[in-house]
N, C-alpha and C positions, 0 to 999 in steps of 0.2 A: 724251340721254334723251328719249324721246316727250313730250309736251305733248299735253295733254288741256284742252279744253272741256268741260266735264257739266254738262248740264241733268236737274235732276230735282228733284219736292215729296215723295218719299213714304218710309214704311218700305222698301220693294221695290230704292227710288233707292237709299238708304244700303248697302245690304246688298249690290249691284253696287259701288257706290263704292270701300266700303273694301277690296276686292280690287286696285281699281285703284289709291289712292295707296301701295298696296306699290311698284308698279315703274314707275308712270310720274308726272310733273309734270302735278299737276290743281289744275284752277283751276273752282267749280262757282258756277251759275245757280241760283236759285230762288226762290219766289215768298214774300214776306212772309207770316210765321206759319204757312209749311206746316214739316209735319211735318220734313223732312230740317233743315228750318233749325234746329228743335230737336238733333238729333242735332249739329251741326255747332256749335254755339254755346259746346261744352266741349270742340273739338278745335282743332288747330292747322291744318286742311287750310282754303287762303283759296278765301272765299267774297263773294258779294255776293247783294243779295235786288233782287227789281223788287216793284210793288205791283201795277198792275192791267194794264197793256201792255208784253211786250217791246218790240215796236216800235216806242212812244213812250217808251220811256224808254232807251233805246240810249245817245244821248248821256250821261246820266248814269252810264256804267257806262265808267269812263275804259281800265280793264283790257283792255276789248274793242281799243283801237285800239293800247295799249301793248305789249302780250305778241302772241307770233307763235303761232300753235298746229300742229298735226301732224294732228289731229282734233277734229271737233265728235260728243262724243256724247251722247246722250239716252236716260234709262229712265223709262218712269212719268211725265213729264213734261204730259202731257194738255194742252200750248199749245202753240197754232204756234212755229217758230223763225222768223224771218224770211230771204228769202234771201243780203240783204245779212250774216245773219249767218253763216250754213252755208257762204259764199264764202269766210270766213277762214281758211280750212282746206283742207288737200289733200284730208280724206279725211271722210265722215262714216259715222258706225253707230248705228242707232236699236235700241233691245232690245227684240221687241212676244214677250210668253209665247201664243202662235197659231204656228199650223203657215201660212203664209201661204201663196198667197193668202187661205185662209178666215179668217174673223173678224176683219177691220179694224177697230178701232176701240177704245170707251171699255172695256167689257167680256169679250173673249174669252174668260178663264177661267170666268167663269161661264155666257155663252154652250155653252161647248162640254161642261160637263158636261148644264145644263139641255136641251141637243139629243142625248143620250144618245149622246154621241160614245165612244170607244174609248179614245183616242189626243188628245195635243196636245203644246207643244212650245215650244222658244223659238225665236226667226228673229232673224238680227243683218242688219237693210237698210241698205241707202242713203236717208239724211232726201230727202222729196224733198214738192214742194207738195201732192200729195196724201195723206189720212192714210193711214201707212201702205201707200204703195203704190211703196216706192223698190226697186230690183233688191237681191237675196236673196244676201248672203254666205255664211251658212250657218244649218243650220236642225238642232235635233237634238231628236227624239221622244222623248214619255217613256208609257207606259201611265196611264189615268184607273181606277184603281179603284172600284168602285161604292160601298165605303166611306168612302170618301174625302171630305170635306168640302171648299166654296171655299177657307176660310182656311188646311188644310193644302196645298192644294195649289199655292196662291200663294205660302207660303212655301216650299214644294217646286222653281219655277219659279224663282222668288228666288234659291236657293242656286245652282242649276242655271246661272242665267243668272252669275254670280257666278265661279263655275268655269272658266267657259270662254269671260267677253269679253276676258280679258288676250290669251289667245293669239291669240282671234281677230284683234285690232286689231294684233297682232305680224304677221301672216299677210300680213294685207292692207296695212300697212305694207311688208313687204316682198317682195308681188308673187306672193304664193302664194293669196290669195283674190280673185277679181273678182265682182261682182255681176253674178246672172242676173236677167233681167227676169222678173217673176213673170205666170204664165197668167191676163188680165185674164178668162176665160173662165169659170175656177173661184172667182171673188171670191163671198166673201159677208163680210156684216159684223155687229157686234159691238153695238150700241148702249145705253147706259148702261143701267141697271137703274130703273125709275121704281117712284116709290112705289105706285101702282096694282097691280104685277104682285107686290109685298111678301105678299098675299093669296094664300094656297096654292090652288094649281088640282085636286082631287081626283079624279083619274081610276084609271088602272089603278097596280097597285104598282109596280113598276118606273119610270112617267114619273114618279108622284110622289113617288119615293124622290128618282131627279134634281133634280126640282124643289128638292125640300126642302134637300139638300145644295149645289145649287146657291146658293143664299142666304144659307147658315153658313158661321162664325158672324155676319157682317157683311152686309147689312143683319139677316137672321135673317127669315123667311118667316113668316107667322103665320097660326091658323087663329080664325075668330071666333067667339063661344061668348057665352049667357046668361051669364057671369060674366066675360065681356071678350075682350080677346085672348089668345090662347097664342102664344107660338114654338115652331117646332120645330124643333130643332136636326141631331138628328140620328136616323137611323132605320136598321130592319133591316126584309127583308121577313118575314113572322112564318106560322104554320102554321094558327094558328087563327082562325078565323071569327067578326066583328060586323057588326052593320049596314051598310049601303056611309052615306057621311056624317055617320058619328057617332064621337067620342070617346068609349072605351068601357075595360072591365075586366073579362079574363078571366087567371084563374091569374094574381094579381098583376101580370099585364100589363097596359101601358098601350097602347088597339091605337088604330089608326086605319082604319074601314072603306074599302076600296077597290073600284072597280068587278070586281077579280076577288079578291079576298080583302081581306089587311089587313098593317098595318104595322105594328112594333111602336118605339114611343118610346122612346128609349135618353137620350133626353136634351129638356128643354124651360124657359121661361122665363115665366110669367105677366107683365103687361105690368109695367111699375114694381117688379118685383123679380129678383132673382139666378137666374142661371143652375142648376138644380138636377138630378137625376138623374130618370127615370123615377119609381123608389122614393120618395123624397121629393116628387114633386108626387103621389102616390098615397096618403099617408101626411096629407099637409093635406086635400085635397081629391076623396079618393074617395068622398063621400057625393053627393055631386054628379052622379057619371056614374051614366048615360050620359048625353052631350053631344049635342046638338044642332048639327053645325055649319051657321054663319048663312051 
């Protein structure tokens, strides 16, 4: 049976994982009190944690020089592997949810909806020293609908990726997939989300519909108002006309003025309380609009 290395801290990791310990011998990496390590701490699949450096803490990780592996794989994993560790192995597959070369890096999901992309996808590479830039086993596209929020669509990616790294690693195990070097010509990259850019940018409907979706539900994008922050979770483009920059109420609607119309609130969050519907934040506090945004 194949033997597996996996490296991975997140929801994303687990939800690849447990496709893989159906058919092969997995043995997984990851970091103290990430999330995966929760998932893993009421299951039987062996694991070990490191705290602050792979690298230094190799030695303590006795399994690495005991067990022989097949492959070293990694999902969601956001640390270097080192290469004395990717050496262990014949073969390695890293899972980046990017249509690769574009969006290297911490973010691509949300990257490529906030660049009012189409299309994105998952790519299974070869781990290699730089992020993300190992030769491309295979890559399979999915449509970005303009409805579509981060958080569904990462768990979208998730699934996706989940479905189809068994085979992959079967594939290239047995000589049916090689990795092509990706067009260092068409790189662009991905870089984490900072709390600065959390602040909704209101321009036209359409960029800031992205925007907005881009950010849900996790961090969640917010706009700034005399009575605090709002989030905005989720939006539709809308027919009727407010202000361009102001939080406003027409026909029970919750709008958001934009440089060519407006947008309508489907969903939002006041800062320190619960996620609630259009309706409901219109229901507390529509004596209030129209808003000012700050």
């Amino acid at each position: 049976m194949i033997s597996i290395l996996f490296f991975g801290n997140t929801d994303f990791s687990f939800e690849v994982l447990k496709t893989l310990t159906n058919e092969f011998n997995v043995f997984v990496l990851t970091k103290k009190n990430s999330k995966l390590q929760s998932f893993l701490q009421n299951l039987s699949i062996p694991y070990r944690t490191f705290d602050k450096s792979l690298k230094k803490e190799l030695d303590c990780i006795p399994e690495l020089n005991q067990r022989k592996f097949d492959f070293i794989c990694s999902c969601d994993f956001g640390s270097y592997i080192p290469s004395e560790v990717v050496g262990l192995a014949k073969f390695s597959v890293n899972v980046h949810p990017s249509i690769l070369p574009k969006y290297r890096g911490a973010a691509p999901i949300q990257r490529a909806i906030m660049n009012l992309e189409t299309e994105t996808g998952v790519s299974f590479i070869e781990i290699s020293d730089k992020v993300d830039a190992g030769g491309v086993y295979y890559c399979e596209k999915i449509e970005i609908s303009d409805s579509q929020v981060y958080s569904e669509l990462r768990e979208k990616l998730a699934k996706l990726s989940a479905d189809l790294l068994p085979g992959v690693i079967k594939d290239i195990f047995n000589g049916f997939l090689t990795p092509k070097p990706q067009d260092e010509s068409q790189v662009s990259f991905a870089p984490k989300i900072q709390p600065e850019e959390e602040k909704i940018k209101i321009s036209d409907c359409f960029r800031t519909l992205r925007y907005i979706h881009a950010l849900s539900f996790t961090p969640g994008g917010y706009i700034l108002t005399n009575i605090g922050r709002i989030k905005i979770l989720r939006v539709k483009i809308s027919d009727e006309k407010v202000d361009y920059g102001f939080l406003s109420s027409v026909q029970s609607k919750l709008l958001i003025g934009c440089s060519d119309g407006s947008l309508e609130v489907l969903e939002c969050q006041i800062e320190g309380k619960r996620k609630v519907s259009a309706k409901e934040f219109l229901n507390g506090y529509f004596r209030y609009l129209p808003l000012m945004l700050l």
